[in-house]
C-alpha positions in Angstrom: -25.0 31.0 57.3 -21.1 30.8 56.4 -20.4 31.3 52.5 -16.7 31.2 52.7 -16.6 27.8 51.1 -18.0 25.1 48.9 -20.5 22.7 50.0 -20.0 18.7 49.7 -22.5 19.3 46.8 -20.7 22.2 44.6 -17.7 20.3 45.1 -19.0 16.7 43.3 -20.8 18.9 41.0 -17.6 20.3 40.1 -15.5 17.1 39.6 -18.6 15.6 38.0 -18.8 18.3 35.3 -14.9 18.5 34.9 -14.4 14.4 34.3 -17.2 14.8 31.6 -14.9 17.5 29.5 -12.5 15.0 30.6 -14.0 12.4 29.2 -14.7 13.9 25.9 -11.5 15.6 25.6 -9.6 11.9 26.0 -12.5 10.5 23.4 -11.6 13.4 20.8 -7.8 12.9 21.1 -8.2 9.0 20.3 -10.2 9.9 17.3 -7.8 12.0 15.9 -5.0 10.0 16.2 -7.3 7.1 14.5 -7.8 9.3 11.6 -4.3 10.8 11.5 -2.8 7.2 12.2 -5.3 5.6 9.0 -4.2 9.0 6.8 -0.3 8.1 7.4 -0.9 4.3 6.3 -2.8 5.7 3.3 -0.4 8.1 2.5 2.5 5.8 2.9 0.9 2.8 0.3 0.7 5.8 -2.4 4.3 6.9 -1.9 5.0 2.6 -2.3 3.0 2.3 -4.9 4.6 5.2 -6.8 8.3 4.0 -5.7 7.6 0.1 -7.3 5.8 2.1 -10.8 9.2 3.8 -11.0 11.5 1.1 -10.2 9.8 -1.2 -12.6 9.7 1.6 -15.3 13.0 2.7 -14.9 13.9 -0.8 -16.3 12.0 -1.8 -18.9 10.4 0.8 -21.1 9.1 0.6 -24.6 12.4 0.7 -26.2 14.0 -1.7 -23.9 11.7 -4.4 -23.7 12.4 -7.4 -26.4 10.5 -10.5 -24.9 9.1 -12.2 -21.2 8.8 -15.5 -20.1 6.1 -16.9 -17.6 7.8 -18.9 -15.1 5.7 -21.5 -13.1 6.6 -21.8 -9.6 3.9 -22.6 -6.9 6.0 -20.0 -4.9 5.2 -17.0 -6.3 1.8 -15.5 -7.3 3.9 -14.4 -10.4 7.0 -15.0 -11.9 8.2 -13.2 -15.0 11.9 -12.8 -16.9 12.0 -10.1 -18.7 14.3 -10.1 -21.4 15.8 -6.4 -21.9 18.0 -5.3 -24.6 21.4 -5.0 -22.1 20.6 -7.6 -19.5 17.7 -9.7 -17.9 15.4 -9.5 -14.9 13.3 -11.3 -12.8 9.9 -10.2 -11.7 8.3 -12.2 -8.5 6.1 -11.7 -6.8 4.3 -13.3 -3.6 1.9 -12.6 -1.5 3.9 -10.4 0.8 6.8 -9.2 -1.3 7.7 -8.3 -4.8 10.9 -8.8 -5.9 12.4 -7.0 -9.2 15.9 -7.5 -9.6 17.7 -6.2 -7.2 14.6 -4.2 -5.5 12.8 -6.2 -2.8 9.3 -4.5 -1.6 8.2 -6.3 1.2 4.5 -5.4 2.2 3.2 -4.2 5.5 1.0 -5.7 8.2 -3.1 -5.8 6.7 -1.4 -5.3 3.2 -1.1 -8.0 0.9 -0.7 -8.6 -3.4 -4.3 -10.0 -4.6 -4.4 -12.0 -7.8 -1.5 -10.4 -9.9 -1.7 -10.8 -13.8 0.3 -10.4 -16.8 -1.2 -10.3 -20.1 -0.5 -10.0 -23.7 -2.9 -8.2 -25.6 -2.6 -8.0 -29.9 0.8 -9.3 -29.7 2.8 -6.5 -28.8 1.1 -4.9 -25.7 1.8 -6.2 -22.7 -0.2 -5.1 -19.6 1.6 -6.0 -16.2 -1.1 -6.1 -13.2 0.0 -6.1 -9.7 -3.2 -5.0 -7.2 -2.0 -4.3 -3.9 -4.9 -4.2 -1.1 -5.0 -3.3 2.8 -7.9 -4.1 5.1 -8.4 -0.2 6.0 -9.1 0.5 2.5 -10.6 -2.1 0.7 -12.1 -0.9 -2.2 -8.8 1.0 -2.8 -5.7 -0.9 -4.8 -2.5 0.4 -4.1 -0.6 -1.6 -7.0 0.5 -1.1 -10.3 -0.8 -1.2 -13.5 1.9 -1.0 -16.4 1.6 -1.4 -20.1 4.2 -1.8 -22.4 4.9 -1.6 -26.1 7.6 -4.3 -27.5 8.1 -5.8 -30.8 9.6 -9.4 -31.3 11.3 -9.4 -34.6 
């Protein structure tokens, strides 16, 4: 017997054993870059969601804030002028953007504004709601809560 080389069967053995590490090698790379790929969107609607808190707090603060007016406007989910000591702004916001003066945030693919609110509680708290949602997280909102002290005299 000659056993100077592989038989037919060593030889599909081999290729069947090295497509199955293959195989799983391929399956393991997908499933990182899912998770690394969901991670990065998650990571990216906290950086927003910090960025719009800032912007809209770098504008009106508890000092600077004399009075708001609901506008109505089937466009817009909400629709608020603020009234500021120095100057005015507008606050509106859709379903895929939110605009705040000059700042325009527009929102992302699976990522949209659900059911923002603005309310005024005792007369001189006023709580902005703005819940941002994204259909990989959905028990997670991404938007901004802010409250703020004014005093209409």
């Amino acid at each position: 017997m000659n056993n100077k080389g592989l038989t037919l069967v060593e030889l599909i053995t081999t290729f069947a054993l090295t497509s199955v590490i293959v195989v799983l090698l391929i399956n393991i790379v997908v499933v990182i870059k899912n998770v690394y790929s969901k991670s990065d969107i998650k990571t990216e609607l906290y950086i927003n969601q910090s960025n719009l808190s800032n912007v809209l707090n770098s504008k009106i603060n508890d000092n600077n804030l004399v009075s708001y007016e609901i506008i109505e406007d089937v466009n817009y989910l909400l629709c608020v002028d603020f009234n500021l000591k120095e100057e005015e702004i507008r606050l509106s916001v859709t379903e895929k953007e939110i605009k705040f003066g000059d700042y325009v945030y527009k929102l992302k693919d699976k990522t949209k504004v659900d059911n923002p609110s603005l309310n005024n509680t005792d007369n001189d708290i006023l709580v902005v709601k703005i819940p941002i949602k994204n259909e990989l997280y959905p028990d997670i909102d991404f938007g901004v809560n802010l409250v703020y002290l004014y005093n209409i005299s």
